[in-house]
C-alpha atoms as an extended CHARMM CRD file, in Angstrom:
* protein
*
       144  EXT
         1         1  UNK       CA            -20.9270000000       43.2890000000      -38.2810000000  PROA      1               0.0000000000
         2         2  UNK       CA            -20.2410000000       44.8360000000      -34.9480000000  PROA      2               0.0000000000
         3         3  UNK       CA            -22.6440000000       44.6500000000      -32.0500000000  PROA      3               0.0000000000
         4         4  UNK       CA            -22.6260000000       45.9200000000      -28.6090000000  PROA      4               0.0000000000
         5         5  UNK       CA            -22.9510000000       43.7830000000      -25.6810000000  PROA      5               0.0000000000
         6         6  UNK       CA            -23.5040000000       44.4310000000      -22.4280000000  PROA      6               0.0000000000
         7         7  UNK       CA            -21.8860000000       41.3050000000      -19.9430000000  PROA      7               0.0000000000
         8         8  UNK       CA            -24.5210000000       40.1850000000      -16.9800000000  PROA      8               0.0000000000
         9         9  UNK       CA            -23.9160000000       37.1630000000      -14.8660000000  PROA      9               0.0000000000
        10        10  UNK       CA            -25.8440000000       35.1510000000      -17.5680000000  PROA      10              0.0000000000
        11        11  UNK       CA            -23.7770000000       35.8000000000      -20.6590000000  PROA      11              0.0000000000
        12        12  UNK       CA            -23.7170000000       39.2120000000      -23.0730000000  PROA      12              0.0000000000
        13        13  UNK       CA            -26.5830000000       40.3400000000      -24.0060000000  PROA      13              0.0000000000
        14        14  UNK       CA            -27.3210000000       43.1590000000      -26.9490000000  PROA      14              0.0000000000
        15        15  UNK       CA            -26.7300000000       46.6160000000      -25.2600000000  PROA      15              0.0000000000
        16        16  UNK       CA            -29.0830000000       48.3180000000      -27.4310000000  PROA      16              0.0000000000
        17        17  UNK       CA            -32.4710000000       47.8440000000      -29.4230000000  PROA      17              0.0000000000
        18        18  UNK       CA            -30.1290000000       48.1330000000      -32.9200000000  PROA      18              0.0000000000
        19        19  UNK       CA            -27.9760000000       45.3840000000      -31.6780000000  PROA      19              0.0000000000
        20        20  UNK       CA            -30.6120000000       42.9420000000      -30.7370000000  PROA      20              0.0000000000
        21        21  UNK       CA            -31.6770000000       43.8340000000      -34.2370000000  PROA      21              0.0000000000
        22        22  UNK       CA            -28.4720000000       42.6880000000      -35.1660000000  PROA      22              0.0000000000
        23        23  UNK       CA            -27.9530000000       39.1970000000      -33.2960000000  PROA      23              0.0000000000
        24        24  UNK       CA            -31.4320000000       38.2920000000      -34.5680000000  PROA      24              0.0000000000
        25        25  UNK       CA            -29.7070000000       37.6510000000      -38.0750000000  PROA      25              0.0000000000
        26        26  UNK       CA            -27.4230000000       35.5090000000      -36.2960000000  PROA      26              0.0000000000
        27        27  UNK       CA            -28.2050000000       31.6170000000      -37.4400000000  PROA      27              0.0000000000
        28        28  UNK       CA            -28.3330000000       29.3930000000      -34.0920000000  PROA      28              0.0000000000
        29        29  UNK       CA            -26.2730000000       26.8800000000      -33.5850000000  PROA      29              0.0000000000
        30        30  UNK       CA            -23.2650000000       28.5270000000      -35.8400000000  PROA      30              0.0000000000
        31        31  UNK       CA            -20.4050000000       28.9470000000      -34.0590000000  PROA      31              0.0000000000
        32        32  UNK       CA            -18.7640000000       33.0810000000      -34.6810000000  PROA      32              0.0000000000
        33        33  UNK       CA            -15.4630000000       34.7090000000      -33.7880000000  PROA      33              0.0000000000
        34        34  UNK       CA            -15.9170000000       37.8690000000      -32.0920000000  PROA      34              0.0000000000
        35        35  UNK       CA            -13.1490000000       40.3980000000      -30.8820000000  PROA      35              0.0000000000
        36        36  UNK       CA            -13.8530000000       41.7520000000      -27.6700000000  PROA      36              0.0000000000
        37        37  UNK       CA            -13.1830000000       45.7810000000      -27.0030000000  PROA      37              0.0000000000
        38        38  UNK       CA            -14.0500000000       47.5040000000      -24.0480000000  PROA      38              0.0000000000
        39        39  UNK       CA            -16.0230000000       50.3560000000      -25.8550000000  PROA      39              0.0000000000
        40        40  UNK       CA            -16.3280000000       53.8030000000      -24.9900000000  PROA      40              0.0000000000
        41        41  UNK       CA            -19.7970000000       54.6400000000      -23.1040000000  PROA      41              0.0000000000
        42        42  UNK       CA            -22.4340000000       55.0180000000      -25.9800000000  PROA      42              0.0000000000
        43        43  UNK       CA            -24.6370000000       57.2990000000      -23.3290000000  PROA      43              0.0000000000
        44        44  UNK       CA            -22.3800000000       59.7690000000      -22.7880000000  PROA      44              0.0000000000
        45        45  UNK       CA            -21.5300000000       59.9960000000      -26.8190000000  PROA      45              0.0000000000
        46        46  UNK       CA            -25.3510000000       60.4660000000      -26.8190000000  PROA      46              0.0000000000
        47        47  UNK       CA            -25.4320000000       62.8190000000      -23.7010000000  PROA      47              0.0000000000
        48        48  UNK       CA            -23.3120000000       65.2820000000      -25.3050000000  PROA      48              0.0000000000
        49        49  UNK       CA            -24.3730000000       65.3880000000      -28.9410000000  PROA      49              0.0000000000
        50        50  UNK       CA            -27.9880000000       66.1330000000      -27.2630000000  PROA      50              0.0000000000
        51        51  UNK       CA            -25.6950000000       69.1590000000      -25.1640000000  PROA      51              0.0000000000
        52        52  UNK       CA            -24.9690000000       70.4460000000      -28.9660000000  PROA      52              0.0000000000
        53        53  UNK       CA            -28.2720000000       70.2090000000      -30.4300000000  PROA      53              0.0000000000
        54        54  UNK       CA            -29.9390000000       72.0050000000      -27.6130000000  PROA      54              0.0000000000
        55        55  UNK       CA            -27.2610000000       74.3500000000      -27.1010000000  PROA      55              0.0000000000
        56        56  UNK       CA            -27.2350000000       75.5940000000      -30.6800000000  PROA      56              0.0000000000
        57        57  UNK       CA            -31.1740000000       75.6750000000      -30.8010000000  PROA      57              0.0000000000
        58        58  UNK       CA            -30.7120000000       77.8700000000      -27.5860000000  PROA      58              0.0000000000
        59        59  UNK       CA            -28.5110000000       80.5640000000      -30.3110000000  PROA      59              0.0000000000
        60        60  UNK       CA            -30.8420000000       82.7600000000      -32.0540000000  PROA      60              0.0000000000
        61        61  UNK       CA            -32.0700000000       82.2980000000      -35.4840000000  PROA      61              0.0000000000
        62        62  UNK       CA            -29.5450000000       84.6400000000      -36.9630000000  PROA      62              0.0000000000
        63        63  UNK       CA            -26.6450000000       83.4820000000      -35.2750000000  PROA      63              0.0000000000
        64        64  UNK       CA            -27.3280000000       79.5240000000      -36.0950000000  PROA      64              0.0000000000
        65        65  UNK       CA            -27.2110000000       80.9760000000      -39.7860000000  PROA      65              0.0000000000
        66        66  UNK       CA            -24.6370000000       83.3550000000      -39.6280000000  PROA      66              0.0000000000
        67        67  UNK       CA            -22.1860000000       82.3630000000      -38.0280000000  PROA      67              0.0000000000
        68        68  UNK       CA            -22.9930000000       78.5040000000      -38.7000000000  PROA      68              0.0000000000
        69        69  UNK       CA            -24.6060000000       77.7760000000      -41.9470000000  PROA      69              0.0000000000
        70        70  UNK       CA            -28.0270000000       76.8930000000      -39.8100000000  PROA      70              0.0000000000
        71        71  UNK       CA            -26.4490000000       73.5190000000      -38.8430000000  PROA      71              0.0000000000
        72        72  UNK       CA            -25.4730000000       72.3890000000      -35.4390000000  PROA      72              0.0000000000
        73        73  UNK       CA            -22.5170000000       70.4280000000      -36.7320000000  PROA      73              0.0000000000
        74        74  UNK       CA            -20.5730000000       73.2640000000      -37.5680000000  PROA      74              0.0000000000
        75        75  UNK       CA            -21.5230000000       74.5820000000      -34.1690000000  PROA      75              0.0000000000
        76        76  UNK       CA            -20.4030000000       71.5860000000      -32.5660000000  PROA      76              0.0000000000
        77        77  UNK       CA            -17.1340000000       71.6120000000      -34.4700000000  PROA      77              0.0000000000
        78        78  UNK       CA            -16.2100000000       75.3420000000      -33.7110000000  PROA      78              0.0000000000
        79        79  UNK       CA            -16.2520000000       74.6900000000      -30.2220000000  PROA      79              0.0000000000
        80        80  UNK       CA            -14.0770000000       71.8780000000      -30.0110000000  PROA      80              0.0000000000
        81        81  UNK       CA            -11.6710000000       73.2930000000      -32.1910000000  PROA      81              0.0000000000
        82        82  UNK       CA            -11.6610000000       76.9100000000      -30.0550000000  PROA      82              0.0000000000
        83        83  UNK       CA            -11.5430000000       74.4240000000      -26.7140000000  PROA      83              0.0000000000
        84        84  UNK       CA             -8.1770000000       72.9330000000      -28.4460000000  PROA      84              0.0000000000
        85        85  UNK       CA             -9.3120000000       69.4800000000      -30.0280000000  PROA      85              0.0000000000
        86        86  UNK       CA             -7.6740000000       70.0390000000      -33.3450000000  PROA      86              0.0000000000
        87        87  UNK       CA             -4.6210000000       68.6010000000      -35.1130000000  PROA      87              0.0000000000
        88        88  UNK       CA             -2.7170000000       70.8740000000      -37.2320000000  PROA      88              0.0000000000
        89        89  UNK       CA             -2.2060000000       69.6620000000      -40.9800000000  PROA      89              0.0000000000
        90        90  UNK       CA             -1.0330000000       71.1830000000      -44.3070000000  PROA      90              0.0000000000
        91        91  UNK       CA             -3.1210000000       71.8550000000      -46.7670000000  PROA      91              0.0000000000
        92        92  UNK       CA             -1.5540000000       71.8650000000      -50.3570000000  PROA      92              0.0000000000
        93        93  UNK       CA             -4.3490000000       73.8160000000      -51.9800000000  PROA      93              0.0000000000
        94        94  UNK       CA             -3.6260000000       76.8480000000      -49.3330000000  PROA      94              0.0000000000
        95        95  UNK       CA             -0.8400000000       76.1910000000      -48.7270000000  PROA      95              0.0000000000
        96        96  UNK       CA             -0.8350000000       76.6550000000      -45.2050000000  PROA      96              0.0000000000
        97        97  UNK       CA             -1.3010000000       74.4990000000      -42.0520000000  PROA      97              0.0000000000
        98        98  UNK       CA             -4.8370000000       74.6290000000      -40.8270000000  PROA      98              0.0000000000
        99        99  UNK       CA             -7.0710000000       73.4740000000      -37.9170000000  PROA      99              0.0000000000
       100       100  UNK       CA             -8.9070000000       70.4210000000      -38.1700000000  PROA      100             0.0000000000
       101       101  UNK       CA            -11.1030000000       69.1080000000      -35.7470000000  PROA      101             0.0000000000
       102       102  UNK       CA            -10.4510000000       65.5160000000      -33.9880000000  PROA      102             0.0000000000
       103       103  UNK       CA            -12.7300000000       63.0170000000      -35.1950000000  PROA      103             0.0000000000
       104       104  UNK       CA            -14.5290000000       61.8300000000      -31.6620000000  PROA      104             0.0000000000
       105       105  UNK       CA            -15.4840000000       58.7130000000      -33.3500000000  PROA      105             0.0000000000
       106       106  UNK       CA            -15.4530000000       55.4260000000      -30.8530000000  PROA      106             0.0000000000
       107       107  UNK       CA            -12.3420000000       54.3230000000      -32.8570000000  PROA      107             0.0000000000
       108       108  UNK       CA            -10.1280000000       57.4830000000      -32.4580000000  PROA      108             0.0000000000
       109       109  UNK       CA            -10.5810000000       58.7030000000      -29.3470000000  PROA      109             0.0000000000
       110       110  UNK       CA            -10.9630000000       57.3290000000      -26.0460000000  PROA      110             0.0000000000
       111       111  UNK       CA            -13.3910000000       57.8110000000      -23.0700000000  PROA      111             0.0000000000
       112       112  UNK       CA            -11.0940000000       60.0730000000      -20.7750000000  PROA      112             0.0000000000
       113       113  UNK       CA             -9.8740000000       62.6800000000      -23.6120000000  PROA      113             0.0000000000
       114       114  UNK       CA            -13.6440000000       62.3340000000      -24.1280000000  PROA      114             0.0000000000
       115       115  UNK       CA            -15.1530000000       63.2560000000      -20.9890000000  PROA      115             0.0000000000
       116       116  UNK       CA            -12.5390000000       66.0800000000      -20.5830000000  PROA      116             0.0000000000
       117       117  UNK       CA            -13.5750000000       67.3730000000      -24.4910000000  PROA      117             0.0000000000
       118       118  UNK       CA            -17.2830000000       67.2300000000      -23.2900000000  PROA      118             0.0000000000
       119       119  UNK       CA            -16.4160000000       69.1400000000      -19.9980000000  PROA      119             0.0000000000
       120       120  UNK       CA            -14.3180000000       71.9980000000      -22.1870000000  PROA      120             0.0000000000
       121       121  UNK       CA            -17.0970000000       72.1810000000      -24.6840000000  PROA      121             0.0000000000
       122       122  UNK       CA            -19.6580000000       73.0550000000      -21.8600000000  PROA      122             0.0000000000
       123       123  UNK       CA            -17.8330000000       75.5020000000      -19.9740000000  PROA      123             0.0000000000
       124       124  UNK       CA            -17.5910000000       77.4010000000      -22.9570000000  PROA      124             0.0000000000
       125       125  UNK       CA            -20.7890000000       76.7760000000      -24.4910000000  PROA      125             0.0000000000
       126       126  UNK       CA            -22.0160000000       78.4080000000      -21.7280000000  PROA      126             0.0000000000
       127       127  UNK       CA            -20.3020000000       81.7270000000      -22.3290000000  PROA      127             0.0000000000
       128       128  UNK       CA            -22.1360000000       81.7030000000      -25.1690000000  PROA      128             0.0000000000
       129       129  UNK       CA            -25.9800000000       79.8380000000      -24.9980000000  PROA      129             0.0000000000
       130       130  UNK       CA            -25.4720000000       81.8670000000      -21.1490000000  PROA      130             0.0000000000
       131       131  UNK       CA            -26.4590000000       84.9630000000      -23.1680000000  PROA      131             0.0000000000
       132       132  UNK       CA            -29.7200000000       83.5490000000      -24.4930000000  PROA      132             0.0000000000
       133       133  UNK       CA            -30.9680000000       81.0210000000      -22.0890000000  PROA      133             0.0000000000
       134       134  UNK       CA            -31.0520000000       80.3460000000      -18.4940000000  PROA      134             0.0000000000
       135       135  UNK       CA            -29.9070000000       77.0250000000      -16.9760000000  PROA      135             0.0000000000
       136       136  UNK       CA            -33.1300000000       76.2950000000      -15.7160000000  PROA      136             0.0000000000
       137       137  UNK       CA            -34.8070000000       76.6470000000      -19.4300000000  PROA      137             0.0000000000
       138       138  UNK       CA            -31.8310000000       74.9840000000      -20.7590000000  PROA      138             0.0000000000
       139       139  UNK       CA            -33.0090000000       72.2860000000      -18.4480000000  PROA      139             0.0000000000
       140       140  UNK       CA            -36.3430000000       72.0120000000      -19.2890000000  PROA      140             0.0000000000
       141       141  UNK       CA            -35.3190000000       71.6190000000      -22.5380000000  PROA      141             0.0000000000
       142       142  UNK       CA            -33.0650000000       68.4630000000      -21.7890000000  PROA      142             0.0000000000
       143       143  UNK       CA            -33.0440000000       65.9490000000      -19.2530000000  PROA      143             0.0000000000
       144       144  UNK       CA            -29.1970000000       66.1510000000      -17.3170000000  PROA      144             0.0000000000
């Protein structure tokens, strides 16, 4: 089980709702071993997967199906592969190196190559969603 903890000058406590969840199943008075990571800022991760919901609801109709099946994950991972975060690997049924996105799961990547993915992804984004909505609606649409 992993849980997030956030440290206060009385101990860790759960960081979120899910992990309180979590500690509750916790017997008292057994004693656990717990590895301690510092781990990447959850808010953020959340902060920009809202960015690529909104931004692909902000695409018109046809485009989100079009161009991306109608699903905002294959918007999301166009845009990081076009803003360079891809590895390169063979594939043996083509038999031809292709693009695949990096996974931006806690694990595999870390909270600067993050931030600067999430600042790339924006900018150009916004050359795009700039064509169909105006930062103000885009605003009012999202709390940043």
């Amino acid at each position: 089980m992993e849980i997030l903890l956030y440290n206060t000058p009385h101990g860790l406590i759960p960081a979120f709702d899910e992990d309180g969840d979590k500690k509750r199943t916790l017997k008292i008075g057994e004693t656990y071993k717990a590895k301690i990571t510092v781990f990447r800022n959850v808010r953020f991760h959340r902060k920009y997967m809202a960015f690529m919901r909104a931004s692909f609801a902000c695409l018109p109709q046809k485009v989100q199906d079009e161009y991306f099946g109608g699903k905002w994950e294959n918007w999301r991972n166009e845009l990081e592969l076009v803003v360079g975060s891809y590895d390169l690997v063979f594939s043996f049924e083509t038999r031809k190196m292709e693009h695949r996105h990096r996974s931006i799961a806690f694990g595999k990547m870390g909270e600067e190559e993050f931030q600067e993915l999430y600042e790339k992804v924006k900018n150009y984004a916004w050359t795009i969603i700039g064509k169909y909505v105006s930062p103000e609606k885009f605003d009012r649409l999202i709390d940043f």
